[in-house]
C-alpha positions as CSV (number, residue, x, y, z in Angstrom):
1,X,-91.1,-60.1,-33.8
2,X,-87.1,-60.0,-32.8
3,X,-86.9,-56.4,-34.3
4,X,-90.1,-55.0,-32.5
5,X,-89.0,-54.6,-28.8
6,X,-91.6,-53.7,-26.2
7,X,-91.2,-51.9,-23.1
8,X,-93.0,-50.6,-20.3
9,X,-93.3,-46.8,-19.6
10,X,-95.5,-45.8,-16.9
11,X,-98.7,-46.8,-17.1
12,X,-98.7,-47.5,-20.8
13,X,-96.4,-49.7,-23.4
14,X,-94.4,-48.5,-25.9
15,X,-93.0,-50.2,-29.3
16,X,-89.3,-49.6,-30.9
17,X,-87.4,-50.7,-34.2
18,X,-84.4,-49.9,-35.1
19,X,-83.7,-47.8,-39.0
20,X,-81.2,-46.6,-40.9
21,X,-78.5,-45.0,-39.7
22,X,-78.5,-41.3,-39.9
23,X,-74.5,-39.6,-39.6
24,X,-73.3,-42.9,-38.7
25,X,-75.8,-43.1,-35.5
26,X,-78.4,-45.4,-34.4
27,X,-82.0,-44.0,-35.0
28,X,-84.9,-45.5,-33.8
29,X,-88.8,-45.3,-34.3
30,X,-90.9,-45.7,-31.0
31,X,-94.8,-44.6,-30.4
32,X,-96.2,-45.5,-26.8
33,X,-99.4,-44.7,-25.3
34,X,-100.9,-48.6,-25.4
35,X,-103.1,-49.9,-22.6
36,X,-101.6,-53.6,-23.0
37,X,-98.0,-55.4,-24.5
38,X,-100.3,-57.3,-27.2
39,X,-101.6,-53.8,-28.5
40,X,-98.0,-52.5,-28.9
41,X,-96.4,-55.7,-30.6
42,X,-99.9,-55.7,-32.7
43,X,-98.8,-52.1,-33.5
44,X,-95.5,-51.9,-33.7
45,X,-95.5,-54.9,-36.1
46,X,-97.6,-53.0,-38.6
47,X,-95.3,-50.3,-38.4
48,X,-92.3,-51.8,-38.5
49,X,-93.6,-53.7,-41.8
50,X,-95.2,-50.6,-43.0
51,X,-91.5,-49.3,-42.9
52,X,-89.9,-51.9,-44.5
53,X,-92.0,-51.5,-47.6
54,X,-92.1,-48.0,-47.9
55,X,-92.3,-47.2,-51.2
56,X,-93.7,-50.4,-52.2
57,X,-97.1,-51.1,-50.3
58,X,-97.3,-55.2,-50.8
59,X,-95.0,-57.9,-50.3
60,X,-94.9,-58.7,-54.3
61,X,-94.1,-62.7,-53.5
62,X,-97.6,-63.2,-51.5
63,X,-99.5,-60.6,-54.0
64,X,-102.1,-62.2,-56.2
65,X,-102.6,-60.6,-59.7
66,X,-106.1,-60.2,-58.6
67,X,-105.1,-57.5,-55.7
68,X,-102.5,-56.2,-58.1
69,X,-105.2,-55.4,-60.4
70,X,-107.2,-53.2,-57.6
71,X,-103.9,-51.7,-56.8
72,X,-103.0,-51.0,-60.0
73,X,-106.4,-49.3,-60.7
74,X,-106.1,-46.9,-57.9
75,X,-102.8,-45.8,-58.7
76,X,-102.2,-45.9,-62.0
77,X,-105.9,-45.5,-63.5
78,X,-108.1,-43.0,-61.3
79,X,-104.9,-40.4,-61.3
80,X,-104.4,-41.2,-65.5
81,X,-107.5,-42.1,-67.1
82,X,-111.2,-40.7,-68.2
83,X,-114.1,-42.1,-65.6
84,X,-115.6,-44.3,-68.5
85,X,-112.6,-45.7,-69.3
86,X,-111.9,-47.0,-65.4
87,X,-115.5,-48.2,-65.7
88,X,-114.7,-50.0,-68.9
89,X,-111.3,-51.5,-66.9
90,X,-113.3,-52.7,-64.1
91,X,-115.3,-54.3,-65.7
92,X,-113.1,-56.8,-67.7
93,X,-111.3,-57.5,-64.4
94,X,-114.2,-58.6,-62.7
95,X,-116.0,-60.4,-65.4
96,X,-113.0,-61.9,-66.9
97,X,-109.8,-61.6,-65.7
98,X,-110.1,-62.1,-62.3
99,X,-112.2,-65.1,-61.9
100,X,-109.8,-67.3,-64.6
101,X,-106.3,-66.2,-63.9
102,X,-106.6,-63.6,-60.9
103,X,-106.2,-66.2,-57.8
104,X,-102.2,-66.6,-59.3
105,X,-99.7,-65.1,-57.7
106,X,-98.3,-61.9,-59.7
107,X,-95.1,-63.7,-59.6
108,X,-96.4,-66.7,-61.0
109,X,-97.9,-65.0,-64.4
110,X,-96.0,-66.1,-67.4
111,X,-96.4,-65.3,-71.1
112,X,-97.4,-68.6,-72.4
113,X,-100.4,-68.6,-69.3
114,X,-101.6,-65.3,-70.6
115,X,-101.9,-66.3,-74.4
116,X,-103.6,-69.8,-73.3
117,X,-105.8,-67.4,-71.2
118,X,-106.7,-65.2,-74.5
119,X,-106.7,-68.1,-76.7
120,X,-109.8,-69.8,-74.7
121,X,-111.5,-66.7,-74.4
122,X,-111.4,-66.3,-78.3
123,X,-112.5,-70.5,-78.5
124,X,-115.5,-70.3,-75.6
125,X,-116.8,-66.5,-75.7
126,X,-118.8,-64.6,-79.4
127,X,-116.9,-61.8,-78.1
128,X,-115.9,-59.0,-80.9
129,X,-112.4,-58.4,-81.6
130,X,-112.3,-54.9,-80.4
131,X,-113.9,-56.5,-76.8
132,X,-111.1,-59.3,-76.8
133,X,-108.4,-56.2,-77.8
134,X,-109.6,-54.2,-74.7
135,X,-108.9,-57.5,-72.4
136,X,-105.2,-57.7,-73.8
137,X,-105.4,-54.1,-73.0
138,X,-106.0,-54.3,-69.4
139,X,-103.4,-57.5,-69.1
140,X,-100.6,-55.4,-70.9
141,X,-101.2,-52.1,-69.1
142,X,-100.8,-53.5,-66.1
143,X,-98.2,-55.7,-66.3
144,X,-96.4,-52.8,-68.4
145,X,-97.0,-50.8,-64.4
146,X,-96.2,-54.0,-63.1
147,X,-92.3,-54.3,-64.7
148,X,-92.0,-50.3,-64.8
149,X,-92.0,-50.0,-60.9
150,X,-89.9,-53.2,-60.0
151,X,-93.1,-55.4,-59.1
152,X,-92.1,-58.1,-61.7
153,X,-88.9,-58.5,-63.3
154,X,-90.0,-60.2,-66.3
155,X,-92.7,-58.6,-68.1
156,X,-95.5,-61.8,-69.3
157,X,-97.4,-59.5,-71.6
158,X,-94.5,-58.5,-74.1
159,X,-95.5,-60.3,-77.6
160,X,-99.2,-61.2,-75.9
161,X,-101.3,-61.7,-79.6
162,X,-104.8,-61.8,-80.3
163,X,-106.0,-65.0,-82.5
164,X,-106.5,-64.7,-86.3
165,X,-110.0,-63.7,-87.1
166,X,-111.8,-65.8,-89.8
167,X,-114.6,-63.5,-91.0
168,X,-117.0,-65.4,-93.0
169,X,-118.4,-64.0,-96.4
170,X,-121.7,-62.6,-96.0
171,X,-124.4,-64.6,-97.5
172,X,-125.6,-63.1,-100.8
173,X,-128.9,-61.6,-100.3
174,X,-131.4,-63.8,-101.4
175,X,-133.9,-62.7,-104.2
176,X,-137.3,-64.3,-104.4
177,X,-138.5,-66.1,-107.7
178,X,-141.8,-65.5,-109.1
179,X,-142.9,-69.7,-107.8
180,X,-141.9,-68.9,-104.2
181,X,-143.6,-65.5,-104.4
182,X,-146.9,-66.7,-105.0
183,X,-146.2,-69.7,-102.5
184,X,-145.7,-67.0,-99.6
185,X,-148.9,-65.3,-101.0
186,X,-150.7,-68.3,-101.5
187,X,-149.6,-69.1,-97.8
188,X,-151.3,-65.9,-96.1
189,X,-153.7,-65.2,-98.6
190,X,-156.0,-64.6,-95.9
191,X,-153.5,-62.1,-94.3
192,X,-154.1,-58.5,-96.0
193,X,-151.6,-56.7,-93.9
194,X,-148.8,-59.7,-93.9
195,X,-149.8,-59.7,-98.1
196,X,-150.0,-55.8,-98.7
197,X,-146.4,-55.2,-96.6
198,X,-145.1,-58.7,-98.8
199,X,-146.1,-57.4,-101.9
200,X,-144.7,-53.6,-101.6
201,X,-141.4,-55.0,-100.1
202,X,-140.9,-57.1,-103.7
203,X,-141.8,-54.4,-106.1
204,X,-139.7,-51.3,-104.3
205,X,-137.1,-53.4,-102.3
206,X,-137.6,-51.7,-99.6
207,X,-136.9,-53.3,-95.9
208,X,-139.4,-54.7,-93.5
209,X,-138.6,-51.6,-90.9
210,X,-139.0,-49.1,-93.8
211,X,-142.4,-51.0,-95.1
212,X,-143.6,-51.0,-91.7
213,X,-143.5,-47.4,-90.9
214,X,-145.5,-46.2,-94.1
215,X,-148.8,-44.8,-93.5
């Protein structure tokens, strides 16, 4: 790398890049102390990169969402919220998030890629919709981190919705008549716990659980 130089001092090698200017001079960083050149350009390019991005630990063009998402839960999540709640986090990201839309780029997430991604979740998963809320949750928190500190400059996750849920009415409880009583009786006539529990459950209404734990 051009603005790595390495020079010899001694016995050992050294490695130097050039910062900011400090009063209008040239300032430089330099650590020597390396047994071979390759060991101080290794170093001295991880330095010198490490400087460039101070501040801001990844180069956000090459970061997948998925390495976001573990960055985002170290810094955001351990220092802000309860240890159940991380857990909770994790979990969804793992499961869910990373293994359908993690491998994108950060850069690359738009709005229209997170609704499909929440759409098919609601078409192929029985999840509840307090589950489906909490993986909006994790999408818009971080992304919310994500736009706050300069990562992204358009946040995806603004106007993200969760589908309409269709609750079908319950089905009326059913109530035996007196012909398909005696047919269940008649059926396991020769059942006298399956026809004393049967018969009590019709005449008090009470449930099979409650039935069962009389004595």
């Amino acid at each position: 790398m051009s603005n790595v130089t390495i020079q010899k001092r001694g016995k050992f090698y050294q490695y130097k890049f050039e910062i900011v200017k400090i009063d209008g001079k040239r300032k430089f960083l330099s650590k020597s102390g390396f047994k071979t050149k390759s060991e101080a350009e290794k170093e001295g390019i991880i330095a010198y990169n490490n400087y460039l991005n101070t501040g801001n630990s990844f180069s956000v063009s090459d970061m997948s969402y998925s390495d976001f998402l573990d960055y985002w839960i170290e810094k955001y999540c351990y220092v802000n919220l309860k240890y159940h709640t991380i857990e909770a986090y994790q979990s969804i990201i793992k499961n869910h998030i990373k293994p359908n839309i993690g491998f994108y780029r950060l850069s690359q997430i738009t709005r229209a890629m997170l609704q499909e991604f929440i759409n098919q979740i609601y078409i192929n998963k029985s999840f509840s919709k307090n589950f489906l809320n909490n993986i909006k949750k994790v999408i818009k928190c971080s992304m919310n981190y994500a736009y706050e500190y300069d990562y992204i400059k358009i946040n995806p996750a603004i106007g993200l919705k969760l589908p309409k849920y269709d609750i079908p009415p319950k089905d009326p409880a059913h109530i035996f008549t007196d012909e398909e009583i005696n047919m269940i009786l008649e059926r396991f006539k020769d059942d006298n716990t399956f026809t004393c529990a049967f018969i009590t459950s019709c005449f008090t209404g009470m449930r099979t659980g409650e039935v069962c734990t009389l004595t």
